[in-house]
C-alpha positions in Angstrom: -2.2 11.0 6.3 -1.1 8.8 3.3 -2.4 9.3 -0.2 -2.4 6.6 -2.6 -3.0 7.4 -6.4 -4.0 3.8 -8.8 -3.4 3.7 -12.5 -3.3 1.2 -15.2 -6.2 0.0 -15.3 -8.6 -1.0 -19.0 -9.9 -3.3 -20.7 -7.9 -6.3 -21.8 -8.6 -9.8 -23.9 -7.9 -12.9 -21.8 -4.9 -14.1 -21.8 -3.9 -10.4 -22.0 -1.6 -8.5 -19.7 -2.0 -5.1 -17.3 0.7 -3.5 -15.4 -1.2 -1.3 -12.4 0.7 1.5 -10.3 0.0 3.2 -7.0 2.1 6.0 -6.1 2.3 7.0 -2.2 2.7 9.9 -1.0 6.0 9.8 0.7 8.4 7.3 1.6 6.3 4.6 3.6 7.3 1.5 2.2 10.0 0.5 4.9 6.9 1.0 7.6 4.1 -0.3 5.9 2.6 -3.0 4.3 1.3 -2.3 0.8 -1.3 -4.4 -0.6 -3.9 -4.4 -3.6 -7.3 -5.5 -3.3 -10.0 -6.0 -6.4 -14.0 -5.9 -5.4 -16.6 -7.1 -7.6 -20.6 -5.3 -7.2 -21.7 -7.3 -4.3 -18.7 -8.9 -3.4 -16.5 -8.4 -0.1 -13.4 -6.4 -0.9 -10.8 -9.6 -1.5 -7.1 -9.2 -0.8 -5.2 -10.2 -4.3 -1.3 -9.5 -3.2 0.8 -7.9 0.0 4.0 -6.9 0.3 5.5 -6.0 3.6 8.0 -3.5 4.6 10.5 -6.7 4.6 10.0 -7.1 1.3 7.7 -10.8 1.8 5.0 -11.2 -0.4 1.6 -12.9 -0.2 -0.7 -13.9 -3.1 -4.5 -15.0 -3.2 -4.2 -18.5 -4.7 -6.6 -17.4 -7.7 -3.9 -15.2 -8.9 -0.6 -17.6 -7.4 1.8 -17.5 -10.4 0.3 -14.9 -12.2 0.4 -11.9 -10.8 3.1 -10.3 -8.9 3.6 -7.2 -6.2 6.6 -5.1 -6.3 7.9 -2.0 -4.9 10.1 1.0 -6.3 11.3 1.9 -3.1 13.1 5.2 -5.0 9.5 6.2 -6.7 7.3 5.3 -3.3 5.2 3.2 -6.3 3.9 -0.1 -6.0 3.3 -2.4 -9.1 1.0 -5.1 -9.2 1.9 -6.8 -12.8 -1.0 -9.3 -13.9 -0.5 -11.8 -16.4 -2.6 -13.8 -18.2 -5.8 -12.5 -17.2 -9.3 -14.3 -17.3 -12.7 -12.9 -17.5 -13.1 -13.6 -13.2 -10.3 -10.7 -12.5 -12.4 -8.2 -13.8 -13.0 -5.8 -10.5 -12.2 -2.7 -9.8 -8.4 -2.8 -7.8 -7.5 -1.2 -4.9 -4.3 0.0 -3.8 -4.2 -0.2 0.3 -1.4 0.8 3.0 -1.6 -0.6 6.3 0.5 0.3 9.4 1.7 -3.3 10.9 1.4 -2.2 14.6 -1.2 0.4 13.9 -3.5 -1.2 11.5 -7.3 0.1 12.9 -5.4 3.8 12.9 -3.4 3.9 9.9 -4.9 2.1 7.0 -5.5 4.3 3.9 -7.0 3.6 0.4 -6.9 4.7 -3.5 -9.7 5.7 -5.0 -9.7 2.3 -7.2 -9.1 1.1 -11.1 -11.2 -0.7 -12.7 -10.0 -3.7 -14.5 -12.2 -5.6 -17.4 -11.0 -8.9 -18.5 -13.1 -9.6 -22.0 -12.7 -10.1 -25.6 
């Protein structure tokens, strides 16, 4: 069982900037791939960045050259560093972990931050 633990969310002007963390519970990152997802009230959950035990990243195009996913590989934490925010990223965020070969099995959630994008 992974536990993921989100934080760093609040309320920031656009244009602002928000640093979120989710810490895993032990060293998973060189199995799996580490993602963060935001979700809006009726809204699908919506994949926002990925990075895979590889170290590749992926990136919604909404948030393409603005945000970016990284790992401390010594701190079992991933970042998710979001720059330049506009109103639409306002969501709660998800932290998710997702076995590559295993992903109906082992795919685990945080509880969620919410992030609000306003002035």
């Amino acid at each position: 069982q992974v536990q993921l633990v989100e934080s760093g969310g609040g309320l920031v002007q656009p244009g602002g900037s928000l640093r979120l963390s989710c810490a895993a519970s032990g060293n998973i990152f060189s199995i799996y791939t580490m993602g963060w997802y935001r979700q809006v009230p009726g809204k699908q959950r919506e994949l926002v960045a990925a990075i895979t035990n590889g170290g590749s990243t992926n990136y919604a195009e909404s948030v393409k050259g603005r945000f970016t996913i990284s790992r401390d590989l010594a701190k079992n934490t991933v970042y998710l560093q979001m720059n330049s925010l506009k109103p639409e990223d306002t969501a709660v965020y998800f932290c998710n972990a997702r076995h590559p070969l295993f992903p109906m099995v082992h795919n685990y959630w945080g509880q969620g931050t919410q992030v609000t994008v306003s002035s």
